[in-house]
N, C-alpha and C positions, 0 to 999 in steps of 0.2 A: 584454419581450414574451414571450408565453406559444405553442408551439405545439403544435397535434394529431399525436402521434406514433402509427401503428397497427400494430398487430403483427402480426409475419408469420403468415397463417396456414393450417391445414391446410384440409383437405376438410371435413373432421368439426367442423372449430373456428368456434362464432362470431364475429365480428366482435368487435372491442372498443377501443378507446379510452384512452388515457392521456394528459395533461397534463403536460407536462415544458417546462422553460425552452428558450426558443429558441435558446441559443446553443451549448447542449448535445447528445451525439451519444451515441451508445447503443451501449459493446462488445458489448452482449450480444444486439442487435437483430438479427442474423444468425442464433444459434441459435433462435430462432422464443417469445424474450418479451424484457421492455424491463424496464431501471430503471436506476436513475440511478449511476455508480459513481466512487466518490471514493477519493484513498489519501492516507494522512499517513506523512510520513516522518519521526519520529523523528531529530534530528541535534543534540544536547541534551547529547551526550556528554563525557567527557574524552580518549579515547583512551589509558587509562593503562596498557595491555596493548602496544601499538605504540610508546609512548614518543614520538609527535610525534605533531598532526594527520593522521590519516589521509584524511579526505574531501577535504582539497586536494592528494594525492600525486595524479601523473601516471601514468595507465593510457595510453600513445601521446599521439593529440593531445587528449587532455581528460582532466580529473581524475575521482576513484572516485565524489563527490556525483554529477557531472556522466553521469557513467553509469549511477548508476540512476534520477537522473531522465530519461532520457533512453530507458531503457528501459520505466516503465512511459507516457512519455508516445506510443511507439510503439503503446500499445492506442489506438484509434479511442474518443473519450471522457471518456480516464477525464482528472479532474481532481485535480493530485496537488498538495500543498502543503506545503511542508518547515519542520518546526518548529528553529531554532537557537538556543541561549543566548547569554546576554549575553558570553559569554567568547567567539565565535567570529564575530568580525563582518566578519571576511573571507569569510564562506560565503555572507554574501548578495549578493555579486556574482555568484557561480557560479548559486546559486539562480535571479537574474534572468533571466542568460544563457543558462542552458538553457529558460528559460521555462514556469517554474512558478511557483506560489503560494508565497506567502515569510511566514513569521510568526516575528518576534526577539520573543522573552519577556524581560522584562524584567530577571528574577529565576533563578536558577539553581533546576532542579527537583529533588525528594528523589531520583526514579526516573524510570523510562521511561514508567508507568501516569501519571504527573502531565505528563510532555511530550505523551503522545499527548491525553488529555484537554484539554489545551489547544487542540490541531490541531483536535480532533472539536466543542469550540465554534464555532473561527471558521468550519468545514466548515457548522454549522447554520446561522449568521447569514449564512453567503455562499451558500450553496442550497439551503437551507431542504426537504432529504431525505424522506422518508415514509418510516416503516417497513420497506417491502419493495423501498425501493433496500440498496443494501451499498456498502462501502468496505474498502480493502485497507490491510493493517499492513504497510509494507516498511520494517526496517530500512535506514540510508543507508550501511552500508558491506555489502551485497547489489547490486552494482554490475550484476549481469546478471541480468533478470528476461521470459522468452522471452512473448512474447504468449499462445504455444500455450496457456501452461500457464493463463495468466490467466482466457483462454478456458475452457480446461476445471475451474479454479474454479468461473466463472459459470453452464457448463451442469448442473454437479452440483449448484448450490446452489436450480435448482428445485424438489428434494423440501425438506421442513421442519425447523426447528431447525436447531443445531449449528454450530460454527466450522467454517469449510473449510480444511485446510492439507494442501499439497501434501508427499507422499511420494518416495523413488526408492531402492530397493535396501532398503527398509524402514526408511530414517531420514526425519526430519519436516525440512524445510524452510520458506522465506518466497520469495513473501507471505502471508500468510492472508488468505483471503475473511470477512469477517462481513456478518451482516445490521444495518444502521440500527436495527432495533427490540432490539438487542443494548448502543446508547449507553446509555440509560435505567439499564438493569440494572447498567453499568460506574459509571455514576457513583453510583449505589446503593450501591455495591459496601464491604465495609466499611475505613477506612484502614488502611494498612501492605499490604496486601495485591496481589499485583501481578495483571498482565491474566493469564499462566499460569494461575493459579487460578483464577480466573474463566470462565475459558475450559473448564478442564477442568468444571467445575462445569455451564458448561450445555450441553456433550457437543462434544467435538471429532468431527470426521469426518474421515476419511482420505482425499486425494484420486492415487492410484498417480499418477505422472506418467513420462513415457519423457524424462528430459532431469534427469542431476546439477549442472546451473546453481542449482538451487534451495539448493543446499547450499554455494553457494562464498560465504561470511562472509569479513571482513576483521578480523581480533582481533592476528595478532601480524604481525611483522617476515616470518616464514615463510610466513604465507599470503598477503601481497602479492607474495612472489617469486613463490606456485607461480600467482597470479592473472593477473603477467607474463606468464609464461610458457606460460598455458593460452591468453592473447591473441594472442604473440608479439608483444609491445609490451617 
């Protein structure tokens, strides 16, 4: 079932109309336009920087998968679905449980541009995007990802072009905001080559953010203590 979704609007604004899936809700519907917004989480990894499994380590009472899905499903919407390899088939219980969209690939990927691409098929066959929805790249060991800032991806991604990725103190964090009319281009994109590239290629945009959440990664032994510990978990 299909419904008429209408967008908020000014004094000065005409009326206008959008078609979007019924079962679908809209983060961006509050700052006064609509589209549809998806995230793949990348979880395809080997962890060989932490030396075990990271995304099933315990942050308190739920694992690091478990928290970032858990965080972007706190935005009102967004539809997030985590891609995992053949080697890691303990993650799709967590996957389930936190209740997300789950995709096991069959095959081990070269890279991360080949995991997300696969996310960003089954993203088209399961809702079928237009151009000027977007979708977020959130790495899965990015365990805390504030609404605020999601938000304030989506309302700067009104003006045109460009990757959106959030800032703080002048370093780049995750998630990235991209536009759907940016998949095409990706898969165009020539092999060996990763999304970085591509990205810078067709203009990043900087988005300042007031919140160093965006920067807390998970890679070794030392940044899950200091991730403890910023929890007090």
């Amino acid at each position: 079932m299909r419904i008429e979704i209408l967008e908020k609007q000014s004094a000065d604004k005409p009326k206008c109309t959008r078609m979007i899936p019924g079962h679908l809700q809209l983060s961006a519907f509050m700052s006064g336009f609509s589209f549809m917004l998806l995230a793949v989480i990348p979880a395809a990894g080997h962890s060989t920087r932490m030396g075990r499994p990271k995304l099933s380590l315990p942050l308190g009472d739920r694992t690091v998968l478990e928290w970032t899905i858990g965080s972007l499903k706190s935005v009102a919407g967004c539809e997030a679905l985590v891609v995992i390899g053949p080697h890691t088939p303990e993650l799709a219980r967590l996957v389930e449980s936190a209740g997300a969209h789950l995709l096991q690939i069959e095959h081990p990927t070269p890279d991360m541009r080949a995991t997300v691409e696969a996310g960003l098929d089954w993203l088209e066959k399961r809702f079928a995007p237009a151009p000027n929805d977007a979708w977020l790249l959130c790495p899965a060991d990015v365990p805390i990802v504030e609404p605020g800032v999601i938000r304030q991806l989506a309302v700067d991604s009104r003006s045109s072009g460009g990757v959106r990725i959030p800032t703080h103190a002048g370093k780049r964090g995750h998630p990235a905001l991209i536009g759907w009319k940016h998949v095409a281009g990706i898969r165009a994109f020539p092999a060996g080559r990763g999304l970085n590239e591509y990205f810078r290629q067709c203009g990043i945009v900087e988005v300042p953010v007031n919140s160093d959440t965006i920067l807390l990664d998970l890679d070794t032994p030392e940044d899950y203590a200091r991730l403890r510990e910023r929890l007090a978990v």
